[in-house]
N, C-alpha and C positions, 0 to 999 in steps of 0.2 A: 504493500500500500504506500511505502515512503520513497518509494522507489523513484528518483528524479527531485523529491524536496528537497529543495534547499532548505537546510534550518540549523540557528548559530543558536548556541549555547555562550552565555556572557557568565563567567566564572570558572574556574579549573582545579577548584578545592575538589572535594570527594563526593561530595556534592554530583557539580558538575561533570567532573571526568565520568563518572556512574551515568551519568543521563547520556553524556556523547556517547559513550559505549554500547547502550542500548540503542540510542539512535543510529548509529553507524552497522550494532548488530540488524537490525530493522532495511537497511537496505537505504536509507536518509544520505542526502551528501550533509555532511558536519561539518559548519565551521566554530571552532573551538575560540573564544575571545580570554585569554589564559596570560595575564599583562605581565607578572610577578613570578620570577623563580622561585621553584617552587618552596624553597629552604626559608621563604618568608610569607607563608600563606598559615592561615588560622591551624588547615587542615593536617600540614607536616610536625606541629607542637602538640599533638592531639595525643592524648593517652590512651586512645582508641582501641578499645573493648566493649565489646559486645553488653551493653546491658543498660536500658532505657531511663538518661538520667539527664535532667535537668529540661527536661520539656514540656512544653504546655499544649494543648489540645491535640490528639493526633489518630490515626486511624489503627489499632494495638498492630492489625494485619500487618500493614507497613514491616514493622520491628520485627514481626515473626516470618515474613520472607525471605528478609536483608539476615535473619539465622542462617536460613536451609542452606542462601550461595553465600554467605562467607564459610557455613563449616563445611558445604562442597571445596569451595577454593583451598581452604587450612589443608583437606586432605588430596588436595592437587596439586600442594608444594607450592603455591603462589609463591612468589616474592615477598618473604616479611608477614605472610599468616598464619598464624600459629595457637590452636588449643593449649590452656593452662587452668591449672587448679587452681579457684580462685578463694577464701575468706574472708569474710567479716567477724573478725571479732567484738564482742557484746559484755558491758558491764552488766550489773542484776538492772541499772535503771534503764539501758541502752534491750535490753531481752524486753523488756516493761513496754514502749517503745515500739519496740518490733510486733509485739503480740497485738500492737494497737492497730500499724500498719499494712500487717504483713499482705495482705491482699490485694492492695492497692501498689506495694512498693516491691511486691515480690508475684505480681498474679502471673508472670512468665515463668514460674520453677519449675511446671511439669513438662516444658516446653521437651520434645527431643532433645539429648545431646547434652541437657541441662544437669541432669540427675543434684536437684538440690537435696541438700540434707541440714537440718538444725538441730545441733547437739549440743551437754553440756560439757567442757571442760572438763579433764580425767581431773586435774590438778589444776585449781585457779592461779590465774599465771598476772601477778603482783606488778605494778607499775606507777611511775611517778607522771603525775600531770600537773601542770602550775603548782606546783609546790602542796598538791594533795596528794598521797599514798590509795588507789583504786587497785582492784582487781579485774579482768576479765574472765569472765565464769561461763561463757558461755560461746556460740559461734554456729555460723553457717558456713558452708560450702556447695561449693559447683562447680561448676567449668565453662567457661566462654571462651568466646574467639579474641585472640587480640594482634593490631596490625603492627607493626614495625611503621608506621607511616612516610617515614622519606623511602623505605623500600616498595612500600603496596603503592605508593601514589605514583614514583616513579613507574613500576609497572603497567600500569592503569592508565598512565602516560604514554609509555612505548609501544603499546599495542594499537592506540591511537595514531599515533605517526608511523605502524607500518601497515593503517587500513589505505587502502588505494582510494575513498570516499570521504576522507575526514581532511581538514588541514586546522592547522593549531597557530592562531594567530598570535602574536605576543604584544599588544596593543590593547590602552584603556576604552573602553564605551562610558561615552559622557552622555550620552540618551538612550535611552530605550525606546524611545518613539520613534524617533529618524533610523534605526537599523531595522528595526521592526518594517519600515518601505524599501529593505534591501535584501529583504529573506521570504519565503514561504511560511516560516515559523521564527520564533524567537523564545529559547526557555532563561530564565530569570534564576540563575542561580548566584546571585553575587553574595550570599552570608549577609555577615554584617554590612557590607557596603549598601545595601539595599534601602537603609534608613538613610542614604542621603541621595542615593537614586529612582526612587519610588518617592513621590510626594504626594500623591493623591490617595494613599491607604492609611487611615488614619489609626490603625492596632501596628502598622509598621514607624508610621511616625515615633509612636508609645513604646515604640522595639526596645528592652532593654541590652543594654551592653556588659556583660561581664569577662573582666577578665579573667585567666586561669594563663597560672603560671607552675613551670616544671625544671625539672633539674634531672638531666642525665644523669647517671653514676654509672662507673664498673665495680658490680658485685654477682660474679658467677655465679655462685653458691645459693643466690634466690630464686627457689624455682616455681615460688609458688605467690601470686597475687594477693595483696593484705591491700580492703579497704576501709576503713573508720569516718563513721558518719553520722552515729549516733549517739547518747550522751555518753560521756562530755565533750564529743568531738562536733555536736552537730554545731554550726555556724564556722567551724575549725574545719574541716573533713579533709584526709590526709589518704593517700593512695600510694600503693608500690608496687609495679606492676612492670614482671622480667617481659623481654623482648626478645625474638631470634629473629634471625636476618643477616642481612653483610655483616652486622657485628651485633653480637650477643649484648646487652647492655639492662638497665633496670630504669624506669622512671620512678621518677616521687614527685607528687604535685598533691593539691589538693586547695588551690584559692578559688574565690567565684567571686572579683571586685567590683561591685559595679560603678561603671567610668560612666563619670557625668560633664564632661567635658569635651569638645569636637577633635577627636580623633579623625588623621586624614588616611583614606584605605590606599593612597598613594605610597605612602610611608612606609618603612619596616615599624614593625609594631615592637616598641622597647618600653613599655607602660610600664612604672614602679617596676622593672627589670630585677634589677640587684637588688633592693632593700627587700621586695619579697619574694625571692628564690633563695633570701639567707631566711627569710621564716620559714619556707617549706623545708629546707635541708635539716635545721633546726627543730622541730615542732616532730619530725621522723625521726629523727635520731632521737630524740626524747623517749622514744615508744618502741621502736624497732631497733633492737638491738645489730643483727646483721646491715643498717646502713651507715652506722658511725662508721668514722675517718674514714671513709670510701673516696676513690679519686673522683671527681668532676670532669665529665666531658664536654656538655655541651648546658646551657642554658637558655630557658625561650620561656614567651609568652603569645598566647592566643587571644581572642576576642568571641567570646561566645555571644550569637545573637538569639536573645531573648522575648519571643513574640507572646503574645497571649495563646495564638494556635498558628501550627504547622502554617503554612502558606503552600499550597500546591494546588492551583487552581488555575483559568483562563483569568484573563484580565476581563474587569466589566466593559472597558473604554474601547482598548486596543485589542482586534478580535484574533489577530494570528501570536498577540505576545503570552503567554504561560510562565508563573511563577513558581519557585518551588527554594525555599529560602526558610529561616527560621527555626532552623531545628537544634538551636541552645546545644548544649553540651552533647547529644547525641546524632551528631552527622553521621558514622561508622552504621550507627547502631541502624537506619533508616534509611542509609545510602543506595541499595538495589531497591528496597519497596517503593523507592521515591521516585526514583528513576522509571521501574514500571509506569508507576501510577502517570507520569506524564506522557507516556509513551501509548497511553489509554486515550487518556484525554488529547492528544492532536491527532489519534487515530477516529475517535468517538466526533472529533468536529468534523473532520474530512468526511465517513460517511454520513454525517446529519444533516450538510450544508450542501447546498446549491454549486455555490461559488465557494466552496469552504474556508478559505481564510482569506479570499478576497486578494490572493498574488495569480501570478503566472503558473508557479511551475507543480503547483499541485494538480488541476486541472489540466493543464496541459494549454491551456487558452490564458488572454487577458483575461 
């Protein structure tokens, strides 16, 4: 059906390369608008694991297809995808917490692949926080997928410039209207950038901006994901999460700032950089014993965009442009189901419409 459309995709985070990819699998010529290497997009700092976290209104489906193809991919060797044991550890008030939760913050446990388990602690395992003596007494586990992201995005990359239908522009779009009369289609993945390139949607105006900031380390010996986010961690929440890929390494992050100040998407993004990547190293070593003195590799910060709900829809105005932006902390997590879903929606307007998006080359006519 896409066979001859032209249709640009504006954004190249995980996001967008998922949607060219679809599109391009689709039989679509793709042109990729991708301005920024990649080593300074939201998507390459991402600590990206599989597990539906910091978003607002969404369709659960989504989350549970972007499963099935990343743990297909994990067990096709992808570049940088990798199944790991994952835990949350739980004080007596953090188990309190969770029993309150657990349905809303854990209704994906029986998902395949998942195998959650909530058990208590053989031996409560004793720990200092701000100058209070707590225990953790308790704990879940599972298993999700997690990306290596400068490996999976570079792959997700490559495979795009070796489709003979796609080309990957490295050039900003400062409208979305005016390319919108240079395409068949147009999908709207720019993340965060969208609160200053969409001005007529007033929940993306309201878009919150957080940041989340992370610290490399080399620590072989971590072979198992530690995430803290309930009391006393919650407004604190601290993550540590191994990686395989080119290089074997460990993340620990765990801020959500929200920047209330104009950030330009032109930019490398170096928000509060140093002062809070020495809280997050700090705040984990306090707790996790295996990440003290560990070397530093690399340091980054992202921008999570924070919508009220998902944005994946047509536009009301512009009838060939499609949105698909807003998915706060969990891009990875929604990345294939998102991609589908618009792959639906420009297929679903081509056979509804007449003149279906009102260009040349879907129709084959003016």
């Amino acid at each position: 059906m896409f066979k001859s459309c032209r249709i640009a995709v504006v954004g190249g985070g995980v996001i967008g390369l998922s949607v060219a990819t679809r599109l391009a699998q689709n039989k679509a010529i793709v042109t990729v608008f991708s301005p920024q290497p990649l080593a300074d997009i939201t998507s390459s700092v991402a600590a990206a694991y599989w597990a539906p976290y910091w978003i607002g209104e969404y369709d659960k489906n989504i989350a549970i297809e972007t499963l099935a193809e990343l743990q297909r991919l994990s067990r096709a060797n992808v570049d940088g995808v990798s199944e790991f044991p994952f835990e949350e550890w739980l004080t007596d008030e953090g188990s309190r917490e969770l029993a309150a939760e657990l349905e809303t913050a854990y209704w994906w446990r029986t998902l395949h692949g998942i195998g959650f388990v909530q058990e208590s602690m053989k031996t409560p395992q004793p720990f200092q926080w701000n100058g209070r003596q707590l225990a953790f007494t308790e704990r879940v586990r599972f298993t999700s997928v997690v990306a290596r992201m400068p490996d999976y995005l570079d792959w997700l990359e490559s495979g795009l410039h070796r489709s003979a239908n796609v080309t990957i522009e490295r050039q900003w779009v400062d409208s979305l209207a005016e390319i919108t009369a240079e395409f068949d289609a147009v999908v709207n993945c720019t993340g965060w950038g969208a609160k200053a390139l969409v001005t007529d949607d007033q929940d993306t105006a309201n878009m919150r901006l957080l940041a989340g900031h992370i610290v490399i380390i080399d620590a072989p010996e971590i072979k198992t994901a530690v995430s803290l986010s309930r009391s006393p961690f919650r407004g604190t929440p601290m993550y540590v999460v191994p990686r395989h890929g080119s290089r074997n390494d460990v993340l620990c992050g765990g801020t959500a700032i929200e920047v209330t100040e104009t950030i330009d998407p032109r930019q490398r993004v170096e928000y509060l950089l140093d002062a809070e990547c020495n809280e997050v190293i700090a705040r984990a070593s306090q707790v996790l014993t295996p990440v003290r003195g560990r070397t530093e590799l690399t340091r980054g910060v992202g921008i999570r965009p924070m919508r009220k709900s998902v944005r994946i829809e047509r536009d009301p105005v512009l009838t060939n442009l499609f949105h698909c932006y807003g998915h706060g902390g969990s891009g990875l997590t929604l990345s294939w189901g998102s991609a589908d879903r618009i792959v639906d929606l420009i297929q679903s307007t081509i056979a509804t419409q007449q003149k279906p998006l009102g260009l040349k080359n879907i129709s084959g006519k003016m």
